[in-house]
N, C-alpha and C positions, 0 to 999 in steps of 0.2 A: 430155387427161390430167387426172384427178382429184385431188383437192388429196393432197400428200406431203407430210405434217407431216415426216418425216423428212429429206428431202435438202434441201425448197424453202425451208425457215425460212432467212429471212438474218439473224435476229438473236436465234437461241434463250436465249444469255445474259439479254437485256434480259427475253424472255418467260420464260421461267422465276424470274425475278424478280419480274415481276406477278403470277404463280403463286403464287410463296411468302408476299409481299405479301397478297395476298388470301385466301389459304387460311388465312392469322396474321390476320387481323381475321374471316374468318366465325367462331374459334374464339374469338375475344376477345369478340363479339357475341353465341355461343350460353353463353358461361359465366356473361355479364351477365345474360340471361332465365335458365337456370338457377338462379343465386341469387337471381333477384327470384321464380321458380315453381319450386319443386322437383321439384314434378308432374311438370314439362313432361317430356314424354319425349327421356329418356337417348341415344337414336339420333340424336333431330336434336341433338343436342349432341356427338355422336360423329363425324355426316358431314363436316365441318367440317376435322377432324382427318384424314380419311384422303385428303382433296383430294390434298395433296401426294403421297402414295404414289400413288394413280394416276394424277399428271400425269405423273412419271416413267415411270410404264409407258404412257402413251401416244404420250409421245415413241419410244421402243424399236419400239412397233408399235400405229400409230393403229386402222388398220381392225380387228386384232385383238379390239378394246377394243370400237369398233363391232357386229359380230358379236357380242360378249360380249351385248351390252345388246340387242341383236334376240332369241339365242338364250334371254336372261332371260326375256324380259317373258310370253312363254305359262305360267311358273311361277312368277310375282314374287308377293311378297304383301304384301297391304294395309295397313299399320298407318294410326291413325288417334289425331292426339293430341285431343284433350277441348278441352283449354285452349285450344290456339293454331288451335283449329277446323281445322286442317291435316292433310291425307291424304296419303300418300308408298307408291308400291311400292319395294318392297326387293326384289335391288339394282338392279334396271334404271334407273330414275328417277334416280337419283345418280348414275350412269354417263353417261346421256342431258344430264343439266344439264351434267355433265363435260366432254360432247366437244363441247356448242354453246358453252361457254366456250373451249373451246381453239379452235374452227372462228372464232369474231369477234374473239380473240385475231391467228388466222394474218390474218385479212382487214382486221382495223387494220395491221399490221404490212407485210405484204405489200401488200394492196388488189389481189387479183388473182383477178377471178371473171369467165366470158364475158357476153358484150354479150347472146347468146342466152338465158340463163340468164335474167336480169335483167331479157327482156322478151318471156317467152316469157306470152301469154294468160293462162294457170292462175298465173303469178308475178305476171303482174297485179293478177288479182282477187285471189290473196292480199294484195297491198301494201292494197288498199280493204278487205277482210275484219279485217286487223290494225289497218288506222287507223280504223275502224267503233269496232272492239272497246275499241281507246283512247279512244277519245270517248266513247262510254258510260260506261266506269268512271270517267272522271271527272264524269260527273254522275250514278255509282251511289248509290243509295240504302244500299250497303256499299260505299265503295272497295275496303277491304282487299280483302273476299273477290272481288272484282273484278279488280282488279289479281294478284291471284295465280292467277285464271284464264285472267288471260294472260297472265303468265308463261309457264304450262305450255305455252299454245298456242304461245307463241313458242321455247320448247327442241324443242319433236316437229316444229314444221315445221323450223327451222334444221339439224335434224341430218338428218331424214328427207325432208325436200324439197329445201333447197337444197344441200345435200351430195350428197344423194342422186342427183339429177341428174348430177353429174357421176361421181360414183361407179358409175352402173347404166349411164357409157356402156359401160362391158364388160360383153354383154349376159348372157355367166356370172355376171354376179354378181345378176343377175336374179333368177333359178333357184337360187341359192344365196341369197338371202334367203327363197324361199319355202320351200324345204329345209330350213335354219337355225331357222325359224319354223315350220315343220308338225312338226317330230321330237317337241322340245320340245310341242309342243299335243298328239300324238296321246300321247304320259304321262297329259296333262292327263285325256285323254277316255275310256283304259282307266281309271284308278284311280278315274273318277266310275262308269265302267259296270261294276267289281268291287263299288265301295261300294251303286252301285242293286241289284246283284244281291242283297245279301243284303236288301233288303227287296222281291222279289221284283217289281221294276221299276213300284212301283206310284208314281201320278201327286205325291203327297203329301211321299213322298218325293227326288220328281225335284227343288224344289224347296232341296235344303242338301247334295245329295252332292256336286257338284263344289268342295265348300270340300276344303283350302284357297285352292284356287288360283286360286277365282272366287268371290265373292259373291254371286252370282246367274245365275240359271237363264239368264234372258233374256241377258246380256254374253254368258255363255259357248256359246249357243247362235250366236250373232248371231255369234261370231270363228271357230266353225267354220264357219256359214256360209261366213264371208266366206273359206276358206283353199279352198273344194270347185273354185269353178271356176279358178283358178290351179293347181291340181294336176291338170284336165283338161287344161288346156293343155301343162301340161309331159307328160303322156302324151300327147300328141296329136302334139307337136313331133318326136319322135322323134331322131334319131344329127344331122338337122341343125341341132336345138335344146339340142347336146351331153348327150341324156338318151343311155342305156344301154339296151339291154331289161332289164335289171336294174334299173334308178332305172327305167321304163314300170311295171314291174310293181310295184315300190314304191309308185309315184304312183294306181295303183289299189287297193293295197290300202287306202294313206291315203285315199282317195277312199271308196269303202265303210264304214268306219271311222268315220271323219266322219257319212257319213250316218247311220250307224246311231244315232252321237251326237244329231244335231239329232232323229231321230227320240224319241228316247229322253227326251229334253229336254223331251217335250211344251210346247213355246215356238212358238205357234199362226204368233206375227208372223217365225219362222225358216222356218218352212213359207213363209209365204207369201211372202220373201223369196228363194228358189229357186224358186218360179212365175215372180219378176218375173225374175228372171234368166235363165229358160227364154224369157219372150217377147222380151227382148231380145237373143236367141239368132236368135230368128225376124226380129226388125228387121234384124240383121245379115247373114244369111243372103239378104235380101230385100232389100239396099243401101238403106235407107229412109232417107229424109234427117230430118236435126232440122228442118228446118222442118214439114215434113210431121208428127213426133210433136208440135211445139208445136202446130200446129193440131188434131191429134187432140184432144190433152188438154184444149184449151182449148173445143172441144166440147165432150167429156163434162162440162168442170165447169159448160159457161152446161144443158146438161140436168140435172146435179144441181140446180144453184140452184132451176131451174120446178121441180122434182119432188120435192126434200128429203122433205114430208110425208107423199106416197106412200109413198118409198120409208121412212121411216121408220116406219108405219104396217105396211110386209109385213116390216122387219125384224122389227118388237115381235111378230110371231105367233112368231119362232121361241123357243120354251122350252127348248134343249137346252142344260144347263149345262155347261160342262168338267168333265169326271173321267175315270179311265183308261176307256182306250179309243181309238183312233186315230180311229176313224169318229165318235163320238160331241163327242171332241175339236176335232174339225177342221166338226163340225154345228155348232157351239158359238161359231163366231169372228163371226157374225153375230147373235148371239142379245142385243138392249140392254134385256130384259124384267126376264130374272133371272138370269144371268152378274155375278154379283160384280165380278169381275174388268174387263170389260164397260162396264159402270155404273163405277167407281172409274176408268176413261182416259177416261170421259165428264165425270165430275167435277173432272177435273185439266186435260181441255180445255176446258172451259167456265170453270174456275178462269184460265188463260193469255190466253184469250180476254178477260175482266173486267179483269185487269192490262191487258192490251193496251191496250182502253180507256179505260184514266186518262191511258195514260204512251204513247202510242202515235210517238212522235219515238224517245226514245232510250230506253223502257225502265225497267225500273227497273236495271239492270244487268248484266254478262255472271254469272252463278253464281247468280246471288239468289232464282233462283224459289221453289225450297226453304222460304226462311227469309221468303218473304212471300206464299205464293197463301192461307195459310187464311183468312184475312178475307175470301177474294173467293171462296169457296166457295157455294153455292147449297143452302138446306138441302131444296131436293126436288134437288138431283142426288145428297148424302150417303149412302152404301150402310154396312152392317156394318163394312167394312175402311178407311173412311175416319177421320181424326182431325180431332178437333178445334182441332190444335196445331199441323196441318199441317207435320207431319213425316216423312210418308210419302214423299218422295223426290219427282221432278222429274216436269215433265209428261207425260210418255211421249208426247215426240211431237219429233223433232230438228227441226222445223219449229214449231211451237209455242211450244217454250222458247223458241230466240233472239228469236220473234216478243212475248214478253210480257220478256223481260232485253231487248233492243236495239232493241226498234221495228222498224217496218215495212222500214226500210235495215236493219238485222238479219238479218230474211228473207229479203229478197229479195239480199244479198251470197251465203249461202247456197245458193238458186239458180241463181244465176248458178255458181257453184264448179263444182255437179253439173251445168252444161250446159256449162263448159269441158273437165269433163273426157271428155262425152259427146262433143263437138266433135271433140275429141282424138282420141282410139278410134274414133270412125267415122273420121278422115283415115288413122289408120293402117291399121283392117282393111280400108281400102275400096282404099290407094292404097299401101299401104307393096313394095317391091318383093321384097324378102325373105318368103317363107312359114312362115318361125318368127317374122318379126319381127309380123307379122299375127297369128299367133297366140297370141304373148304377149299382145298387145294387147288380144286378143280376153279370154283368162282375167282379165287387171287389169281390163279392165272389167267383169265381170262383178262380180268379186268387190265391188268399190266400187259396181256397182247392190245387188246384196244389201243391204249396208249401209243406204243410204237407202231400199230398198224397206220395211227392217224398219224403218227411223226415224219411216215413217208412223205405227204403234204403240207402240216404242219410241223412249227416247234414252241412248245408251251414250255421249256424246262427254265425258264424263269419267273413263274409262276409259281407261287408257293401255294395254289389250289393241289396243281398237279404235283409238284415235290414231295408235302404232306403223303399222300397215297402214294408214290411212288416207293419211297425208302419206308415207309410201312409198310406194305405187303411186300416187300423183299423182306423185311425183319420176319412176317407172318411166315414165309414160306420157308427163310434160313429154323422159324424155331419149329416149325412143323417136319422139319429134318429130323432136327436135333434131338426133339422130346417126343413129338407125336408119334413117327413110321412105324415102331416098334411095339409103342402101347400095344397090348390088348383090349378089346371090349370086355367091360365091367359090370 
């Protein structure tokens, strides 16, 4: 049974009074900075004040509110204050910190969550991932900005991991978060590919149509990714995966739709992220054990090492730069000659790498890259689009960044994540006794290899597009452990 803020509270008086308690001091603390910065922005001075109204309504209908803030986040939008260097989506974000306050509220109060939960593998590594993350920012080089990115991390797992486990043991509600969350997205992806249309879907423009509701080409390419093989699966599952031939034939048109998006998107690292998805289609298909891919990979990387100069020697012949064009585009993802683009993740990896170097224990911090690789920039790796201020965003690499913010435990916590939850998905597709409960499995995992496949080039983990589905389908897959493998068909 799933946590029911409603009936299970044994002491809603007392909690609605911490409630009110606290929402009257974040309001007493945002009016203090307010009058000490005028600037600061009005909204975070605003949030403060509508706590209470939507604690009320969560008590009324918890899960509700949940959904609300799933249903949000593929339209949410960004603001971003100056002053207090602080980025908020609106509203999902305020919704999201809302119900991980009422969820550690229920769990002081109550103290009632299962034993499975609390030690299931992927809950594990998250306990060592979060106290990683705490140990760095306090020997960040910024706490603040430190400490408020784990905050964040600590509201999306709470609400979408450990909640979510017990909430996705009804395995409808599975399929109704991906439904919930693909409706909402494919708005996202029509009104970016009416806006491409009027400038005649050229590559230039691919880059600022999908505002408002994304920032960038790459997040938003990389969340459609990530929503295509979850909605194969839910067309796959059929009448015993509670689809319809009506939701089958929906779940393909969103599936087309999508793609047409990522194509459109020209986002080289989303392409390539549906390759990685396809071959681990074929690992699956082919019952291939993790140990068996750790040894793969650890092959090809001791023949990378001997051969690095070779092989970067036959990249440097390719000269095709990105521009429209599908074929020439996609010539182009290998090309480290004259590809701007290319060149500038070479400079931002090589920039991570040099942090790495100094601080290679704990980092300079979890968030900090940002606002410290340009000193460690290399001025033969500096291309056109690079700055000297280094302000040009984070390393495009979701293995890179932690490795120069948290140290080598950084990375490899990371690792470890993406092999729990590999671990996982193979125990299910390979053993689960149910044939929709396999094939959910089968779609979560895909969608979360997407992810890290595009993380090799990209890094979205600041992104509460991608966070959202990230620690959701880890919840999906830890409860598909927990409750699903063993069901039987009924």
């Amino acid at each position: 049974m799933y946590f029911d803020f409603t009936n299970q509270l044994k002491q809603p008086r007392s909690l609605m009074l911490w409630a009110t308690l606290l929402s009257l001091t974040g309001i007493g603390t945002g009016y203090f900075y307010y009058q000490q910065f005028p600037e600061y922005n009005w909204l975070l001075f605003f949030l403060p004040a509508s706590l209470l109204f939507v604690v009320f309504l969560i008590f009324r209908s918890f899960n509700a509110v949940f959904w609300l803030a799933v249903g949000c986040t593929p339209l949410s939008l960004a603001t971003l204050d100056q002053t207090a260097n602080l980025g908020l989506s609106l509203p999902n974000e305020p919704l999201i910190m809302l119900l991980m306050f009422i969820i550690l509220l229920r769990l002081f109060f109550v103290r009632s969550i299962e034993n499975a939960i609390l030690k299931h593998p992927i809950s594990v590594g998250i306990y060592f991932y979060l106290g990683w993350l705490f140990i760095t920012s306090c020997t960040s080089t910024m706490p603040l900005v430190s400490f408020k990115f784990l905050l964040s991390r600590i509201w999306f797992i709470v609400v979408f991991y450990f909640y979510g486990i017990s909430f996705f043991k009804e395995k409808k509600n599975i399929s109704r978060f991906i439904w919930i969350y693909s409706v909402p997205l494919a708005i996202a992806v029509i009104n970016t590919i009416v806006q491409h249309n009027e400038f005649a879907f050229s590559r230039d423009a691919a880059f600022y149509v999908m505002s408002p509701f994304f920032i960038d080409h790459g997040v938003y390419a990389a969340t459609i990714a990530f929503m295509v093989p979850p909605l194969i699966a839910l067309a796959w599952v059929g009448r015993k995966g509670g689809q319809s031939s009506g939701l089958q034939v929906a779940a393909i048109a969103l599936i087309l739709l999508f793609t047409s998006g990522i194509l459109l998107s020209y986002t080289r690292a989303a392409w390539l992220s549906l390759g990685a998805a396809a071959a681990l289609t074929v690992v699956f298909f082919m019952r291939i054990r993790l140990w068996f891919l750790l040894l793969t990979t650890s092959l090809v990387t001791v023949v990378y090492v001997n051969f690095k100069d070779d092989i970067a020697v036959m990249l440097s012949r390719n000269k095709q730069v990105s521009e429209t064009g599908f074929d020439r585009q996609f010539q182009s993802i290998t090309n480290i000659s004259t590809d701007n683009s290319n060149l500038e993740r070479i400079n931002r990896w090589n920039s991570a790498i040099a942090m790495f170097k100094e601080k290679p224990l704990t980092g300079f911090g979890p968030g900090t890259y940002i606002f410290n690789y340009a000193p460690y920039q290399n001025s033969a790796d500096l291309t056109p689009i690079s700055t000297n201020f280094g302000d040009g965003g984070n390393s495009h690499s979701e293995y890179l960044n932690p490795l120069a913010e948290t140290g080598l435990p950084g990375l490899l916590l990371i690792i470890l994540l993406v092999l729990l939850y590999l671990h996982t998905a193979m125990k299910l597709v390979y053993h689960a006794r149910m044939k929709h409960v396999r094939l959910l499995a089968f779609g979560i995992a895909l969608g979360i290899s997407t992810y890290y496949a595009h993380g090799v080039l990209n890094n979205y983990s600041d992104s509460d597009k991608t966070m959202v589905l990230i620690w959701a389908f880890a919840g999906m897959l830890a409860s598909l452990d927990i409750y699903g493998r063993r069901a039987k068909e009924g």
